[in-house]
C-alpha positions in Angstrom: 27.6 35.1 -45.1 26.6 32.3 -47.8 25.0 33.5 -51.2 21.6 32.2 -51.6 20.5 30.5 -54.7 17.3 29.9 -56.3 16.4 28.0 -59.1 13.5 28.7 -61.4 13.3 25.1 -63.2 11.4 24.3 -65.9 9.7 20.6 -65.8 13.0 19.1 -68.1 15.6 20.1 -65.7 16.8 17.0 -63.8 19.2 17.6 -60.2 22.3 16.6 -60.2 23.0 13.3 -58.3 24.3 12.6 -55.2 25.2 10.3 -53.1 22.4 9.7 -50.5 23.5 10.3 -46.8 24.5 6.5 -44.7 22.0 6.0 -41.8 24.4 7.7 -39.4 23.6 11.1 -41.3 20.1 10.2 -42.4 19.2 10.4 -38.8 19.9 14.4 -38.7 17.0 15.2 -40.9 13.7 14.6 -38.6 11.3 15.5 -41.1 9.5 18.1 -43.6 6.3 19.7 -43.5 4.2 22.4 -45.3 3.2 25.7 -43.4 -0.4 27.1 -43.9 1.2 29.6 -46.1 3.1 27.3 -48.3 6.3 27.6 -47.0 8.5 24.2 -46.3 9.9 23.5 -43.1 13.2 21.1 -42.5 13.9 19.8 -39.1 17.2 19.6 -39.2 19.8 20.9 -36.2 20.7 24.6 -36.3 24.2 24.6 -36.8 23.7 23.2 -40.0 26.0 25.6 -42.7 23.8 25.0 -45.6 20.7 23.4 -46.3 18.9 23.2 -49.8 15.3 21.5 -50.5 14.3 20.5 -54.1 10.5 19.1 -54.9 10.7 16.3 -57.4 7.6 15.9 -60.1 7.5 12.1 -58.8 9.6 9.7 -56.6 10.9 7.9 -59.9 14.8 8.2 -60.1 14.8 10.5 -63.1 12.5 13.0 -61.6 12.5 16.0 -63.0 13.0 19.0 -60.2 10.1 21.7 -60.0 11.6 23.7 -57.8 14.7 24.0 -55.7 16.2 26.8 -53.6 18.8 26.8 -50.6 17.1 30.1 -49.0 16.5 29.2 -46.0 16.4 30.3 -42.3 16.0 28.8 -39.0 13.1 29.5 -36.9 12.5 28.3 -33.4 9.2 26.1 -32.6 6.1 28.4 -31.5 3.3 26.2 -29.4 0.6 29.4 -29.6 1.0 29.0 -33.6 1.2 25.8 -34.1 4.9 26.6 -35.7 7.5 24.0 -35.7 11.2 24.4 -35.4 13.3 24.1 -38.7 15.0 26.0 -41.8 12.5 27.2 -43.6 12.2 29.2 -47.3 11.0 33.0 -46.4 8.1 32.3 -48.8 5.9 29.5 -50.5 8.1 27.4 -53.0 6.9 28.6 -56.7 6.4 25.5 -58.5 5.9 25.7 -62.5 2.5 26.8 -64.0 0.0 23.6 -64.0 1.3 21.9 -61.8 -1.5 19.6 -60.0 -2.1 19.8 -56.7 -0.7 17.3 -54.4 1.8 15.9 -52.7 5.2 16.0 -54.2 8.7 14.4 -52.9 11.4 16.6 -51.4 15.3 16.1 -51.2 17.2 17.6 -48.6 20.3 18.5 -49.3 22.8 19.8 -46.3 25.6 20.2 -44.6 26.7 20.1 -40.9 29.8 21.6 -38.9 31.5 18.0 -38.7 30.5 16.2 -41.9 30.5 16.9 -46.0 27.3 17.5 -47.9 25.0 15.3 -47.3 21.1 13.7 -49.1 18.2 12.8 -47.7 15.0 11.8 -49.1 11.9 10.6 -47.5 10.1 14.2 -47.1 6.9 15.8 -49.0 6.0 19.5 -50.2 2.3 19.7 -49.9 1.0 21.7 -53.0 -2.1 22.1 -52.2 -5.0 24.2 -51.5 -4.8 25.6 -47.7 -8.4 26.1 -46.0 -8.9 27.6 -42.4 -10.7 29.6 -39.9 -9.3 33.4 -40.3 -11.7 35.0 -38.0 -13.6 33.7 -34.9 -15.7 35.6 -32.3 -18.9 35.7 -29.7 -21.6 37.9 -29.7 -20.6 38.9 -26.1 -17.5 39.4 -23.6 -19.5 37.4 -20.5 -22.4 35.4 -19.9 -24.5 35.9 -16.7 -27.2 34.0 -14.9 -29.9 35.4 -16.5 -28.4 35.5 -20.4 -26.3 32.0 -20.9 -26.0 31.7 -24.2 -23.4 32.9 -26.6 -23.5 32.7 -30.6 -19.3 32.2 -31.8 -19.3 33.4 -35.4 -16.2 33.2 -38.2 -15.3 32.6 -41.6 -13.1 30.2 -43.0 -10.9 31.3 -46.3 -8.8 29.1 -48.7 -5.1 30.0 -49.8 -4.5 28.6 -53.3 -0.4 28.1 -54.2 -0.9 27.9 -57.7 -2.3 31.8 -57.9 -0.8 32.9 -53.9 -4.6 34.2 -53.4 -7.1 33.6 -51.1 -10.5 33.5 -51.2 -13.3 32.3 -49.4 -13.5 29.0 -48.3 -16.0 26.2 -49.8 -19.8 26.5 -49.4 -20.6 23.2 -47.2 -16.7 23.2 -45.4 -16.6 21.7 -42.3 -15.1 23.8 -39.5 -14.6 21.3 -36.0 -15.1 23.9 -32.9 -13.5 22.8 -29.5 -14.4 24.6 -26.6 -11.9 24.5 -23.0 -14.3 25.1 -20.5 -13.9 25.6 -16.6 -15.5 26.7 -13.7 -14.2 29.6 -11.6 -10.6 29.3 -10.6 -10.0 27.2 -13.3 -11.6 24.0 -12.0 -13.6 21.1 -13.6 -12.0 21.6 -16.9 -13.8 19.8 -19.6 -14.0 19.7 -23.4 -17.0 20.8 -25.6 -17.1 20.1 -29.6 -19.6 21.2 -32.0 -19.7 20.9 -36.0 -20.2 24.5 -38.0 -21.0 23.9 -41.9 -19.7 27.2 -44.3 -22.1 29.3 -46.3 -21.1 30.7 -49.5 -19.1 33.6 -48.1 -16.8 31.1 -46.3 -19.2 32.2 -43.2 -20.6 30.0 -40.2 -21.5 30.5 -36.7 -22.9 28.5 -33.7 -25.2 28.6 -30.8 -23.4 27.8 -27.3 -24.9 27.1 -23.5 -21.5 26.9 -21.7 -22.9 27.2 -18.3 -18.8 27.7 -17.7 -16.6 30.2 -18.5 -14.9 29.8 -21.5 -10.8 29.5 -21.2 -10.2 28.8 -25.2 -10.3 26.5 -27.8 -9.3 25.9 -31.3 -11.6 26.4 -34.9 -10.4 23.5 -37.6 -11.3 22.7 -41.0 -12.1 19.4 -40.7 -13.1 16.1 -43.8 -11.2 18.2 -46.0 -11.2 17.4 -49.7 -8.3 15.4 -51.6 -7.0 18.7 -52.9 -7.1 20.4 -49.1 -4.8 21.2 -46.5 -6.6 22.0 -42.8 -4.4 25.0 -41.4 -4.0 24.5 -37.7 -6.6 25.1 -35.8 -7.6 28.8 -35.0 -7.8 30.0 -31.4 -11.3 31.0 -29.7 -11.3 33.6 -27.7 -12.4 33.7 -23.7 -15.7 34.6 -22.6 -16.1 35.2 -19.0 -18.8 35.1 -16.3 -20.3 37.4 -14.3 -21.2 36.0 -10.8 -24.2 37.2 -8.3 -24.9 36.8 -4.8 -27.9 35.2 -2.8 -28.9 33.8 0.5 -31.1 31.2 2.1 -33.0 30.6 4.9 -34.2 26.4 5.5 -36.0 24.7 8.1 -37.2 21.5 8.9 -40.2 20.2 10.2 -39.1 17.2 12.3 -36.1 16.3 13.9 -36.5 12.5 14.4 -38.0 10.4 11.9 -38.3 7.2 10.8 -36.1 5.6 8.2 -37.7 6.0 4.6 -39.8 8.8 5.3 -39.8 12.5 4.8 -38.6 16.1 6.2 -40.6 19.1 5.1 -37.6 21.3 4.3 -39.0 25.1 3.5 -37.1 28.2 3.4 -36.5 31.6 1.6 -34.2 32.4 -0.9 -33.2 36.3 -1.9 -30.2 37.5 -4.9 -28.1 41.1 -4.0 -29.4 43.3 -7.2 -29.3 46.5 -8.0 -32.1 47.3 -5.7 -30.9 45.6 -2.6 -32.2 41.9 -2.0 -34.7 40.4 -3.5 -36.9 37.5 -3.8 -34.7 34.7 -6.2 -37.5 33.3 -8.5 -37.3 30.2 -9.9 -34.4 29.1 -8.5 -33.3 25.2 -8.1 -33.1 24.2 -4.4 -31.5 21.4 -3.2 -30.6 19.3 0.0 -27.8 16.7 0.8 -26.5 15.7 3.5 -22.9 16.7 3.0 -21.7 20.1 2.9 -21.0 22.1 0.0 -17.8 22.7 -1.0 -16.4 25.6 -3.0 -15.9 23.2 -6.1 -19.1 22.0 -6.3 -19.6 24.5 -8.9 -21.8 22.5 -11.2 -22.8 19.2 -9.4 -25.3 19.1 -6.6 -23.6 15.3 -5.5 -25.1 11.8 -5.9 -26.5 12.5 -2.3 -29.4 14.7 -2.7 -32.3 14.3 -0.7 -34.5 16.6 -1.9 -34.9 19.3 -4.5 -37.5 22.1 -5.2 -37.7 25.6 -6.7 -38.6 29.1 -5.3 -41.6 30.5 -6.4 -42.5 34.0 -7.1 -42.0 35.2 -3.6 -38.6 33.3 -3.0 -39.6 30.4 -1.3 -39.7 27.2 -1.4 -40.8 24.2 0.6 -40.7 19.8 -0.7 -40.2 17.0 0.9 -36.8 15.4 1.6 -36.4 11.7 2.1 -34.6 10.7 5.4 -32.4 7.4 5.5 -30.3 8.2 8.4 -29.1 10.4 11.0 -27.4 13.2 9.2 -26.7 17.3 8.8 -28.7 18.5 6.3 -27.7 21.0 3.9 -30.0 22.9 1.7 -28.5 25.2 -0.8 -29.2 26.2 -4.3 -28.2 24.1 -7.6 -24.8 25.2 -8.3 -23.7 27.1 -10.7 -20.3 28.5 -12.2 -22.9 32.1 -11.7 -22.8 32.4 -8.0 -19.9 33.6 -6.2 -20.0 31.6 -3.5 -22.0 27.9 -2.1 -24.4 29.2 0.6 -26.2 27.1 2.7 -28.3 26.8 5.5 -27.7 24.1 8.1 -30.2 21.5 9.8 -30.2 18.0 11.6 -32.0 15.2 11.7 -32.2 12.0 13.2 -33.4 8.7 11.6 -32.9 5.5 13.5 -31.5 2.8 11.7 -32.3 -1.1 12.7 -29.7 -2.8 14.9 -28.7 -6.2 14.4 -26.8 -8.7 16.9 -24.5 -11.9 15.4 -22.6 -13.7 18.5 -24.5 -13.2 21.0 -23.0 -15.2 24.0 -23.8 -14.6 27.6 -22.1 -17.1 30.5 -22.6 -17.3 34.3 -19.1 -18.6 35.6 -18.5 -20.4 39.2 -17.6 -16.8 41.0 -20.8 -15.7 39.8 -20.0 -13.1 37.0 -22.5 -12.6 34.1 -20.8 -11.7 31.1 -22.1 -11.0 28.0 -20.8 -10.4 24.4 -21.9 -9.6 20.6 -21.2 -8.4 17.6 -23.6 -5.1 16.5 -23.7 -4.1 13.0 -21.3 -1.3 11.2 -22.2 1.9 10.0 -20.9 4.1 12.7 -22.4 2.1 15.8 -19.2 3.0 18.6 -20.3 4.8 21.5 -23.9 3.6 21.4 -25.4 3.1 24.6 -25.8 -0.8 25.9 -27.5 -2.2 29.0 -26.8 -5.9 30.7 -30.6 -6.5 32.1 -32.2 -8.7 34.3 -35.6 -10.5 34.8 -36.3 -12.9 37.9 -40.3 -13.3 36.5 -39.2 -15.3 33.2 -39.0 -12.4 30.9 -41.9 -10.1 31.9 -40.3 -7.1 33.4 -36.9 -6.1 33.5 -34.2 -4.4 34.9 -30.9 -2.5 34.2 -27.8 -4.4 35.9 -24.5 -2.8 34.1 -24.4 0.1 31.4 -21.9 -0.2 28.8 -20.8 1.0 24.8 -20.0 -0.5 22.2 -16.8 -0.3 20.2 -14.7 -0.6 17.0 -13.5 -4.6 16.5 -10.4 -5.1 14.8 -12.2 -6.0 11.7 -13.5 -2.2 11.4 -16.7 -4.2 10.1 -18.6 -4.4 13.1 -18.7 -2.8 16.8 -18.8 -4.8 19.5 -19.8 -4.8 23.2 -18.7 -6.7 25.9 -20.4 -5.8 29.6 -19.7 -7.8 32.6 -21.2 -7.9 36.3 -21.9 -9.9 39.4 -25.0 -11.9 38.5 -27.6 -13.8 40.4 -28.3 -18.0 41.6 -31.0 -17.8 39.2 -32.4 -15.3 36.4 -33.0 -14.2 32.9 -30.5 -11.7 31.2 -30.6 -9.9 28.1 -28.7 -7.2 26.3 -30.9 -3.7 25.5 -30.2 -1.0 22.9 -32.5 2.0 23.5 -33.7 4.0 20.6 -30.9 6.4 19.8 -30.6 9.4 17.2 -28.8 6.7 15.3 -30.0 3.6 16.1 -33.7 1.9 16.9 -34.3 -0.2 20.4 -33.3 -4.0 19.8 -32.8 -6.7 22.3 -31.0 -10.0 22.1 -32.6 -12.9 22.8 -33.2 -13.8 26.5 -31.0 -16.4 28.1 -31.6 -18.2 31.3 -28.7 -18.8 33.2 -28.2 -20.7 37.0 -25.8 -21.9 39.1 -26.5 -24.5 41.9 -24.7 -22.2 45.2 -21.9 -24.5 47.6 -20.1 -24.3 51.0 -17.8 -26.3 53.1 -20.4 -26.9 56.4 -16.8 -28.3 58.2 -13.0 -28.1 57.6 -10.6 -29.6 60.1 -6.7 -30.3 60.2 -5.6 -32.3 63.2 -3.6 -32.9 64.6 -3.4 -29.4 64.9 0.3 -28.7 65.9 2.1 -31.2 63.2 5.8 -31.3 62.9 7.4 -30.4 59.9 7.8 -32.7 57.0 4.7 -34.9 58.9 2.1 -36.2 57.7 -1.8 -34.1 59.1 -5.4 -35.3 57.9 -7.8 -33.1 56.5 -11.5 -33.6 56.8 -14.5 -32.0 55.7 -18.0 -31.8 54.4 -18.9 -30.0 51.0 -22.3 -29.1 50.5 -25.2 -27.8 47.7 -28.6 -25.9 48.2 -31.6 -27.6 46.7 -34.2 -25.1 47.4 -33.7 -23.8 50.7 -32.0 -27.0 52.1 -28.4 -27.8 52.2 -28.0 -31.4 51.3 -24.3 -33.3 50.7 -22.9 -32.4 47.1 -21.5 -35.5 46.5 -18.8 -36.6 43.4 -17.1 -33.0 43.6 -13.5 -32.4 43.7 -11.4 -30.3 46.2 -7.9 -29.2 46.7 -5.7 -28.4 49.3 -4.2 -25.1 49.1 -0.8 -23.7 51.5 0.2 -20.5 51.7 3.9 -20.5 53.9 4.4 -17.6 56.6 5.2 -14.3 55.2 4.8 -15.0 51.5 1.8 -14.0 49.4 1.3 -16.6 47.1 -0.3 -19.5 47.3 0.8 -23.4 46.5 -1.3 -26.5 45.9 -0.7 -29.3 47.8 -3.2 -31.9 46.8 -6.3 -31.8 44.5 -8.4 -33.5 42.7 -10.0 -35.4 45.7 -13.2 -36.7 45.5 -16.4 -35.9 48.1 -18.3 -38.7 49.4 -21.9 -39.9 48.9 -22.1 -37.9 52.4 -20.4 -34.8 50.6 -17.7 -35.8 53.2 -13.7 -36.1 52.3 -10.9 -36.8 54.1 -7.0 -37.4 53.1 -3.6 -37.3 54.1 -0.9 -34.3 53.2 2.4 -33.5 54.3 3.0 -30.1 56.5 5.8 -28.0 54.9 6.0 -25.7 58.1 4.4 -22.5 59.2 1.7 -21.0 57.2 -2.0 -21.1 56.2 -4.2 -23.3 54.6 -7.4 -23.7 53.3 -9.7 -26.4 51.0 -11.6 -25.1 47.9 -14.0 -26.5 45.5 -12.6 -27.5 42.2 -14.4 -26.3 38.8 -17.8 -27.9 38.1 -20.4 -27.1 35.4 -23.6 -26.1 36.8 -22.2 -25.1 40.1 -20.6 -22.1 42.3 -17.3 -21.8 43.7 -16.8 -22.0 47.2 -13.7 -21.9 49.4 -12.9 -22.6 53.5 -11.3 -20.2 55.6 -8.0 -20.7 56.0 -6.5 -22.0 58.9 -2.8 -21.0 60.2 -0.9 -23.9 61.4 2.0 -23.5 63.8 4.4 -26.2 63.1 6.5 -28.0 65.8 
């Protein structure tokens, strides 16, 4: 074991010199610092075999030495006590009478396993006065419902080095107060800081409305004076809560309504006491139209329709404002007090406006209507969508197809998209019918026609052909006008051969042109056994039409 030495120096004593460790060595010594009670502290590595602190009067080279001692321990780093890890001196360093408070410069003298004694400068001894909170407490264990608020009083004291007593702290010293406050199980932590001003016994206290239950905290001295120290900060103890039970009982008024306007939610409210369950006065209602959830402990949400409080019989009835189709829940205001979020569960509908972009409704040549749009977001899939009908311009109508809409890719908009067989002539319209969701809208009415065709005569002579010979078709093609079927001249037709046994079909010739008379006639060459048949070409304004086919038995 190494003897310890300590030096009682008087102010004319100068330390010895040595040389100062190279920056390889320097690097071992983290730092100094100056426990509450006076006591340096050297972070330097444990397996050092000797260390030994002297505090200079000044940083000047011929410095005299006010005190000096290698009595030192190690001690491991405490986080509860603010302690850092370090040799340490068993007791606050003794410097001569007179001395003025301050900050003084320390050398560090030590030695490790693998090197010689070594020097390092560059630390400070703080000789001065130490002020902090010794005592801290509330008035009571837990807070309830009904009593919230808490009083934490303390006292703050000052340890002076020069005499090694302490005494109460300054009249007018600051003490900061930090609060760690959470709800039950520890969630929404969040911070709360108030300022507490000494009396003349080193006394303060101050007034607290956690509405939370109090998890800890720290007391410190804080705007100290030149000549102070703040100790580190003094721990506050916890203050629990004490939770009730209640129930409620809502209902609404309406079920449907339109946008912007109100629900009459009323209800009863009742808390488990002593005596059973009984009417919960003055209790803050609320209703949203999300439910609860368990760590909603002290915010109602951003969503809240409507809000009352019970009266003296427990209930409660106000008006809350509907915007949409929704579940309603009405609970009460949380609070970190109640055990648990109760609620009572409605629902209401509240149309919202429909609006159509791309509209776009076609008649093609086979006579399929088809029409398309976009309807606005906001959860519009599944709503219901009918293709209707008019044949008096618009007047009354009819449902032709039902259909949904649905998602588009752009998960902006839905879409709908209903098809059907359609009619020569009529009006057509899409038709939303009010929904819980949605109000009745239309799109814009569209006439659509088509002018209707037929082949009045289709012949192939002659009508045995040899293979690989040359037949002539002939025919008429005709349109309606009215009720009369009058030669639909300028149109196009094609030939069309489907061989024996096969299923598909083959074009021959097309693109020939109908007469003034509607009439055509042209030459094509027989490719054998098989059937075939002339149709009308594509033609805006106009329906499809087709012969029948005709099988021809080649020679």
């Amino acid at each position: 074991m190494r003897a310890a030495t300590v030096f009682a120096l008087s102010a004319g004593l100068a330390l010895p010199a040595l040389v100062t460790a190279p920056a390889a060595h320097a690097a071992d010594v983290a730092r100094t610092s100056t426990s509450d009670d006076g006591r340096i502290v050297v972070e330097v590595s444990s397996e050092a075999l000797w260390v030994k602190v002297s505090v200079l009067a000044s940083s000047a080279p011929d410095a005299a030495v006010l005190a000096s001692t290698d009595d030192l321990s190690w001690q491991s780093a405490d986080e509860a006590t603010d302690r850092t890890w370090g040799w340490t001196t068993p007791e606050a360093l003794k410097l001569p009478e007179g001395t003025p408070l301050g900050d003084y410069p320390v050398v560090v003298e030590y030695r490790l396993p693998s090197g010689t004694v070594q020097k390092w400068t560059g630390g400070t001894y703080s000789h001065k006065l130490h002020t902090g909170v010794s005592k801290l407490s509330f008035d009571r264990a837990t807070t309830s419902y009904d009593r919230r608020d808490l009083v934490l009083s303390g006292s703050a004291t000052t340890w002076d080095p020069s005499t090694g007593l302490r005494t109460p702290a300054r009249e007018g010293t600051k003490v900061k107060v930090s609060l760690s406050l959470s709800d039950v199980m520890g969630g929404n932590w969040r911070t709360v800081d108030a300022t507490a001003v000494t009396g003349a016994d080193g006394g303060f206290s101050l007034p607290f409305t956690p509405n939370a239950e109090v998890r800890g905290g720290s007391a410190t001295v804080v705007e100290a004076a030149a000549d102070t120290d703040p100790n580190a900060g003094y721990t506050v103890p916890r203050v629990g809560v004490e939770t009730l039970q209640y129930r409620i009982s809502a209902d609404l008024n309406k079920y449907r309504v339109a946008k912007g306007t109100d629900v009459t939610v009323s209800g009863r409210v009742e808390r488990l006491t002593q005596d059973g369950w009984q009417p919960f006065v003055d209790a803050p209602v609320v209703t949203r139209n999300t439910e609860p959830a368990y760590y909603d402990r002290t915010d109602p949400g951003t969503d809240v329709m409507g809000s009352g409080t019970t009266t003296a019989s427990g209930t409660f009835s106000y008006g809350a404002r509907a915007t949409y189709a929704t579940q309603l829940y009405t609970f009460l205001r949380p609070s970190v007090y109640f055990q648990t979020i109760n609620f009572d569960q409605g629902e209401i509908a509240v149309p919202q406006p429909v609006w159509y972009s791309g509209v776009r409704t076609t008649l093609d040549e086979f006579g399929e209507v088809r029409a398309t749009a976009r309807v606005n977001g906001g959860g519009c899939e599944g709503e219901p969508m009918y293709l209707q009908v008019s044949f008096d311009n618009g007047r009354t109508w009819g449902n032709l197809r039902y259909g949904k809409t649905e998602w588009d890719n752009s998960f902006t908009y839905c879409k709908v998209d209903i098809r059907t067989w359609g009619y020569v002539n009529a009006t057509y319209r899409l038709h939303h019918g009010e929904t819980d969701r949605f109000t009745a809208a239309d799109t814009a009415p569209v006439r659509l026609s088509r002018v209707e065709t037929r082949f009045s005569a289709f012949a192939i002579s002659p009508t045995r052909p040899r293979v690989n010979s040359y037949m002539t078709v002939t025919g008429t093609l005709q349109k309606k006008i009215g009720s009369t079927w009058k030669p639909l001249a300028g149109a196009k037709v094609m030939l069309l051969f489907k061989p024996r046994g096969s299923s598909e079909w083959y074009w021959v010739k097309r693109d020939v042109p109908t007469t003034t008379y509607g009439t055509f006639s042209f030459k094509a060459k027989n490719y054998g056994d098989g059937t075939w048949l002339v149709l009308k070409q594509s033609q805006n304004g106009y329906f499809y039409s087709e012969t029948k086919g005709k099988y021809i038995d080649a020679l």
